[in-house]
C-alpha positions as CSV (number, residue, x, y, z in Angstrom):
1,X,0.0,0.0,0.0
2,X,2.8,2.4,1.0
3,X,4.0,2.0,-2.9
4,X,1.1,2.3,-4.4
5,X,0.1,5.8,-2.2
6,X,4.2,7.1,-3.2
7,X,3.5,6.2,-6.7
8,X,0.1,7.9,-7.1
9,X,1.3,11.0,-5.4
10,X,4.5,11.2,-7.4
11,X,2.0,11.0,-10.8
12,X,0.2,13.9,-9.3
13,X,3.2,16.0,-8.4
14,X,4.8,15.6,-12.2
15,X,0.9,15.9,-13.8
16,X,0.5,19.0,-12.1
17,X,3.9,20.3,-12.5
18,X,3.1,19.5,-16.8
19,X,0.0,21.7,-16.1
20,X,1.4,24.7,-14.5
21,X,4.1,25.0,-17.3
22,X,1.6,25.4,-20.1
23,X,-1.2,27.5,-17.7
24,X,1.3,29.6,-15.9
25,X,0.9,30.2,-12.2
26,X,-2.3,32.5,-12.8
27,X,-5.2,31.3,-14.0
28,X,-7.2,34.8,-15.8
29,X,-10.7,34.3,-16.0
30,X,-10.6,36.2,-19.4
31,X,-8.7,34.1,-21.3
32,X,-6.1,36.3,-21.9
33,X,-3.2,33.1,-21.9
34,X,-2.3,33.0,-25.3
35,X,-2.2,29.3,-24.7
36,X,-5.5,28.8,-23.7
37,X,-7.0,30.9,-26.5
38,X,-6.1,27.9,-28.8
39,X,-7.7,24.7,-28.7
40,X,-6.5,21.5,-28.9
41,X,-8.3,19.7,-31.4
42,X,-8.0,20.3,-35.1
43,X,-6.4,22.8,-36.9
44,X,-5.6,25.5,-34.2
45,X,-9.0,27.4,-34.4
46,X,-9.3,30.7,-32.7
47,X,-11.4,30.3,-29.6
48,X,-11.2,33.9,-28.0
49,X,-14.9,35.1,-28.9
50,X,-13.3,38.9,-28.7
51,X,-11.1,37.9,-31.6
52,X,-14.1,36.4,-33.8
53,X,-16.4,39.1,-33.0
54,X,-13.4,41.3,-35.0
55,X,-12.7,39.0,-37.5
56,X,-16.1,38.7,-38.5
57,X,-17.2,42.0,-38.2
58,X,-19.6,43.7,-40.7
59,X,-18.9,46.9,-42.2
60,X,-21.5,49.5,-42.4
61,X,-20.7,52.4,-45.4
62,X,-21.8,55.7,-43.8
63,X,-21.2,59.2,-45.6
64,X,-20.1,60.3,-42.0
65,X,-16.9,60.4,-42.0
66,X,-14.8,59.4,-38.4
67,X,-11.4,59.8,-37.0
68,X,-10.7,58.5,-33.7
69,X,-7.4,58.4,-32.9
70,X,-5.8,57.3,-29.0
71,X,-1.9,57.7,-28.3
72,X,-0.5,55.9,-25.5
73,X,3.3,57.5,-23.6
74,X,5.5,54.8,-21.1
75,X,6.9,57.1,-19.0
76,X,9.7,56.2,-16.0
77,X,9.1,58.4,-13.0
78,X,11.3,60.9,-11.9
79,X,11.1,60.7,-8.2
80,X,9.9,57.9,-5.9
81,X,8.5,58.3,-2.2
82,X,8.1,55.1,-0.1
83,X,5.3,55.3,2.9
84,X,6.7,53.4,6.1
85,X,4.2,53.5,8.7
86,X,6.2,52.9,12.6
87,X,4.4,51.9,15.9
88,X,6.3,52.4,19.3
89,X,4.7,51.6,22.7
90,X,6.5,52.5,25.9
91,X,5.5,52.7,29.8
92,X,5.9,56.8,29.7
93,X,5.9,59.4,27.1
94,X,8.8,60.5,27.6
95,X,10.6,56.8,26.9
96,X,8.0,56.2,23.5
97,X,9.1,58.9,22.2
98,X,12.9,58.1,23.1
99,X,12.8,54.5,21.7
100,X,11.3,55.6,19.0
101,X,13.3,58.6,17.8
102,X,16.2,56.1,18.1
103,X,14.8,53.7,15.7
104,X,13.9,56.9,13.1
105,X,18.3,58.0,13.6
106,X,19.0,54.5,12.9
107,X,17.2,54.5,9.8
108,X,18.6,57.8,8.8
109,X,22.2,56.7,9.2
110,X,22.3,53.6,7.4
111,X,20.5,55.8,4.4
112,X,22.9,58.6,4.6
113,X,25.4,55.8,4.2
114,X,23.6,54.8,0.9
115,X,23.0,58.1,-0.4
116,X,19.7,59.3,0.6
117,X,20.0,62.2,3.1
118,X,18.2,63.9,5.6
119,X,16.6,66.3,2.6
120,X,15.2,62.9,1.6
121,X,13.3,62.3,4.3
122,X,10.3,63.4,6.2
123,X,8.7,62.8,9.8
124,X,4.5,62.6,10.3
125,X,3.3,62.0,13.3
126,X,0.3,60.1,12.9
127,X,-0.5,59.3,17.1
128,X,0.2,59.8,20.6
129,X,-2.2,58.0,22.9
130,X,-2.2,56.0,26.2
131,X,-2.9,52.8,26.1
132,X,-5.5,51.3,28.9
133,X,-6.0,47.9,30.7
134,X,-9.2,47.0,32.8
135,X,-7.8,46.3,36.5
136,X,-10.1,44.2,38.2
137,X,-11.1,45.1,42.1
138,X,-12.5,42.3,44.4
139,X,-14.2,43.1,46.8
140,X,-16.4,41.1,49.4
141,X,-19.6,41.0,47.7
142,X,-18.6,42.4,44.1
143,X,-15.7,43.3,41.5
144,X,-15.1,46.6,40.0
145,X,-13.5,46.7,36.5
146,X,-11.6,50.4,36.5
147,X,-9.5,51.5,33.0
148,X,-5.7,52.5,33.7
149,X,-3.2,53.8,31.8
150,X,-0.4,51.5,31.7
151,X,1.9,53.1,28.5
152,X,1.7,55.3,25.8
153,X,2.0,54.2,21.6
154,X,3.5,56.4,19.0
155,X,2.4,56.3,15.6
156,X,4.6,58.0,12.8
157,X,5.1,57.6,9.2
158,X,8.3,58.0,7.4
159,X,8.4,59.8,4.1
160,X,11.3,58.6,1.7
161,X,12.1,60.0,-1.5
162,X,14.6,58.5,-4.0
163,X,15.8,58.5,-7.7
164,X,16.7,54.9,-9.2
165,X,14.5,52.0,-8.6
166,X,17.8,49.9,-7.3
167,X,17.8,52.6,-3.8
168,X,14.5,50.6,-3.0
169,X,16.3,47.5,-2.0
170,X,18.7,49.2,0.5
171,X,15.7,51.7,2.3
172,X,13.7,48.4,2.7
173,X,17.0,47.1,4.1
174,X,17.6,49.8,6.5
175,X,14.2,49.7,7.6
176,X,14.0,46.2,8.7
177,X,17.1,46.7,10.4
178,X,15.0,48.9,13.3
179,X,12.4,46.5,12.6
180,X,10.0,49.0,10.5
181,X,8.1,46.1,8.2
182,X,5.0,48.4,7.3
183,X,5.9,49.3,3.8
184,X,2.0,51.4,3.3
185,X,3.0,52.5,-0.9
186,X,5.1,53.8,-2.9
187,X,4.4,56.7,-4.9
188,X,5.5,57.6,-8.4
189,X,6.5,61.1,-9.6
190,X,7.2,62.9,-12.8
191,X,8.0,66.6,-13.3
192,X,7.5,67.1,-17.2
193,X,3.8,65.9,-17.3
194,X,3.2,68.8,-19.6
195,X,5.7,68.4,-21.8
196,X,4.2,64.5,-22.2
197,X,0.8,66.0,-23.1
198,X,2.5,68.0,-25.9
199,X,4.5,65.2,-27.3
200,X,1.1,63.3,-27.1
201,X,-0.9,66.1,-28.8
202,X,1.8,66.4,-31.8
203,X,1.1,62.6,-33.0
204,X,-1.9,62.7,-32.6
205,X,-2.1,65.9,-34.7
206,X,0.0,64.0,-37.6
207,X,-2.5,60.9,-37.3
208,X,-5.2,63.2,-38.0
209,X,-3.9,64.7,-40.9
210,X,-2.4,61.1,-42.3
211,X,-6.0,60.2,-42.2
212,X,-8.2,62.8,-43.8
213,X,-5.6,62.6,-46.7
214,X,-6.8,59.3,-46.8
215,X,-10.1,60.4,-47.3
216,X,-9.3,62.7,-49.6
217,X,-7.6,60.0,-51.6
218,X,-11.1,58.0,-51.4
219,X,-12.7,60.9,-53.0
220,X,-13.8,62.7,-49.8
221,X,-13.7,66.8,-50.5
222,X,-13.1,68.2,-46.6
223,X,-14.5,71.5,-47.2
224,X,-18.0,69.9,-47.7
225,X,-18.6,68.9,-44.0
226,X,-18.9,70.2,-40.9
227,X,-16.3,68.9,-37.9
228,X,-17.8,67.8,-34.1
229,X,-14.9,67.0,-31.5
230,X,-14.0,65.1,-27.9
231,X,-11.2,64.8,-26.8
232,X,-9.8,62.8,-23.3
233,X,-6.1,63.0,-21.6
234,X,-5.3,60.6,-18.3
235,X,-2.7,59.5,-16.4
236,X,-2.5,56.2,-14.3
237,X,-0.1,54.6,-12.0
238,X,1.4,51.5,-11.3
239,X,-0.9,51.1,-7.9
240,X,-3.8,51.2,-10.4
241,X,-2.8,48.1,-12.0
242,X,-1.3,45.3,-10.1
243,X,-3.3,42.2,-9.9
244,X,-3.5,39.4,-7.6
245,X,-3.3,35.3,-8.4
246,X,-3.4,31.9,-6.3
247,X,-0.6,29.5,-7.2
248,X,-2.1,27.1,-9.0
249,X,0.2,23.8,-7.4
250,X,-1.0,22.9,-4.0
251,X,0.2,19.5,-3.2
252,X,2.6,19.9,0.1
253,X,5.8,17.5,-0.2
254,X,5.7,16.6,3.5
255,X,3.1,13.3,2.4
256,X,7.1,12.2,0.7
257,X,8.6,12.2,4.0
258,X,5.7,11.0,6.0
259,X,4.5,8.4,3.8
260,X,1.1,9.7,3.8
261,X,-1.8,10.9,1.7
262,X,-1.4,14.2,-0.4
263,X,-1.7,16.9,1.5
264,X,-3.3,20.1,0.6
265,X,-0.8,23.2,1.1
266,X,-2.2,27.0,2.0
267,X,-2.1,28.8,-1.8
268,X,0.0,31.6,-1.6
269,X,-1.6,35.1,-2.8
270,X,1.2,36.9,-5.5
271,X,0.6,40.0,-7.6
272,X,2.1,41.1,-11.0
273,X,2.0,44.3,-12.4
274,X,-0.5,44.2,-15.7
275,X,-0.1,47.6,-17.4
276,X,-2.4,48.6,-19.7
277,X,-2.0,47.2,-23.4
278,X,-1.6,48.3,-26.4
279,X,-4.2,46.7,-29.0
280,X,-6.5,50.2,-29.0
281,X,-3.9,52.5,-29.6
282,X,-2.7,53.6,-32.7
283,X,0.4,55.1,-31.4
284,X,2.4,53.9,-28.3
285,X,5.9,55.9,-27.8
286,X,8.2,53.7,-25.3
287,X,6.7,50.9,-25.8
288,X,9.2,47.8,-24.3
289,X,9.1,47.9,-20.3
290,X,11.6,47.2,-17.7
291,X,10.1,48.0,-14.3
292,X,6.6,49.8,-13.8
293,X,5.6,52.9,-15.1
294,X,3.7,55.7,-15.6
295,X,0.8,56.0,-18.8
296,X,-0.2,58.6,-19.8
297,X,-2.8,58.4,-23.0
298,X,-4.6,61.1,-24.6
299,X,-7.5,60.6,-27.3
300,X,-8.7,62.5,-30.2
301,X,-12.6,61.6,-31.8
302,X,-13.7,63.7,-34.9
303,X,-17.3,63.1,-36.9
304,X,-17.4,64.8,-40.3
305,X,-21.1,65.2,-41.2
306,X,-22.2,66.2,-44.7
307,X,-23.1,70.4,-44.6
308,X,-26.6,70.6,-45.9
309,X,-27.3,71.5,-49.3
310,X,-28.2,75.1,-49.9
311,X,-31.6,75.3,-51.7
312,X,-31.9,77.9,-55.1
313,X,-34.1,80.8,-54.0
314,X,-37.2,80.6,-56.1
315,X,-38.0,83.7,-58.0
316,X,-41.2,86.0,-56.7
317,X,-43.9,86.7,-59.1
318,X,-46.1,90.0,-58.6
319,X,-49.5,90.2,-59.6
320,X,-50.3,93.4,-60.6
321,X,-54.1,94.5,-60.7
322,X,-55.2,97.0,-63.5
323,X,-58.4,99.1,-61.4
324,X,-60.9,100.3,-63.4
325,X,-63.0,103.2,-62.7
326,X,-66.4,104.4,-64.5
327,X,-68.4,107.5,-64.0
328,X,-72.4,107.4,-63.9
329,X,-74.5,110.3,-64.6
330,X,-77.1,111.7,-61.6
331,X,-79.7,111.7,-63.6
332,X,-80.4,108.4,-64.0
333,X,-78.8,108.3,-68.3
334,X,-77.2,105.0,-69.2
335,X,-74.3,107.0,-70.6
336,X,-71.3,105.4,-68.8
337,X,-68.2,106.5,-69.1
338,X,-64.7,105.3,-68.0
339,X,-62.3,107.6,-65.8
340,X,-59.2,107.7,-67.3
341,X,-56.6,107.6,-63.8
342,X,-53.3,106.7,-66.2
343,X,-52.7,110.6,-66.6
């Protein structure tokens, strides 16, 4: 039996091991593994339903004319600030706030040692508070349950700004040297958003114009429509798009040793930074990423609508009346005559 049960967990191990190397260690709910998108029987047909909805889309002809146009800009920040959030407790004020203003030097010194100084960082107090226990009184015939203060906790957070994504490993270093483990974010600067914009604005201006040529080649005269814009610009950060996955092996190795049935392991939680992609843009500048960065997109959407056609003026016609005017005589003769008004 003890054979059997090594045997059949070693074919679960290496079955699951095959799995995870064509799978990956996420498992997206989209379908966004190129893998996965192709199935396994046949000739390779294209499962993704996003892809045949494309593929098989019908065109409609319209004599509105559209340009939408989105740029996309990778840019590496300039400055970084990592959040460190530090709890002391003491029996007195006085000694919380000694301990931990020897714990913020500490982490000050080794930093200055790597290059980060004093400029570089930044002290918030976030609390300063007693901290109570219940003491219980017995008396004869009943207890009493009376709140004292038995120490004070200091809460601070520690502001620290640096250049190159490589400093990172030696302030988290520093930090866990004083036993600071709270790492809260770390935030992402850059000083020439503006300039970003512009560079943004400029290709998208030269996509427009690429296109209506385009039009004008099909036989599409400009001049003869009337122009409706949008127009979008945003910025995201790397906090904004880190995702989180479950390892997908699970088996725990200890059954080996033991000689026992598999045993289920606790499946880690991991994240990965997903960026946004690049299938709705028509221009991405810096395209190939290292580390995380900052995007910054900006869109353009023009409709060109036929102007109306202007209607010929129809020409007025007058209708003149020629009056007539007669004169009869008082006593009662037919003699009529006509009055002559044209002199």
């Amino acid at each position: 039996m003890k054979t059997i049960n090594l045997g059949l967990v070693l074919f679960l191990i290496f079955s699951l091991n095959l799995a995870a190397q064509h799978r990956g260690n996420y498992n997206e709910i989209t379908k966004d593994i190129s893998r996965q998108n192709i199935l396994s029987s046949g000739n390779a047909q294209i499962y993704n339903p996003t892809v045949q909805k494309q593929i098989n889309q019908t065109l409609h002809p319209s004599n509105i004319l559209t340009v939408d146009v989105k740029a996309l800009q990778n840019v590496s920040a300039t400055t970084y600030t990592a959040l460190f959030n530090v709890s002391q407790i003491g029996p007195s004020a006085e000694i919380t706030n000694q301990l931990m203003k020897e714990r913020i030097d500490q982490i000050k010194n080794r930093l200055n040692a790597k290059g980060i100084t004093q400029n570089n960082i930044a002290i918030d107090v976030i609390s300063f508070i007693p901290i109570y226990e219940v003491e219980v009184t017995k008396k004869l015939f009943s207890k009493t349950y009376t709140e004292v203060p038995k120490g004070f906790e200091l809460q601070q957070n520690i502001h620290i700004q640096f250049t190159k994504t490589n400093q990172f490993e030696a302030i988290l270093e520093a930090c866990a040297q004083s036993e600071v483990y709270n790492l809260v974010k770390v935030d992402y600067y850059i000083d020439n958003i503006q300039d970003v914009y512009k560079n943004l604005q400029d290709q998208l201006l030269k996509l427009i114009e690429e296109k209506k040529a385009y039009y004008k080649v099909l036989g599409f005269d400009m001049s003869d429509y009337n122009v409706a814009i949008a127009d979008d610009k945003y910025c995201y950060f790397p906090k904004d798009f880190y995702q989180s996955y479950q390892a997908y092996n699970s088996i725990s190795v200890e059954a080996l040793d033991k000689s026992k049935g598999v045993t289920t392991a606790k499946k880690q939680t991991s994240y990965y930074y997903q960026p946004l992609t690049y299938e709705n843009y028509d221009v991405v500048i810096n395209p190939s990423i290292l580390e995380p960065v900052v995007q910054i997109g900006m869109n353009i959407k023009l409709v060109f609508t036929p102007k109306p056609i202007e209607k010929k003026d129809t020409p007025i016609v007058e209708t003149k009346i020629d009056h007539k005017y007669y004169v009869i005589s008082p006593n009662g003769t037919i003699d009529v005559k006509e009055l002559n008004t044209k002199k």
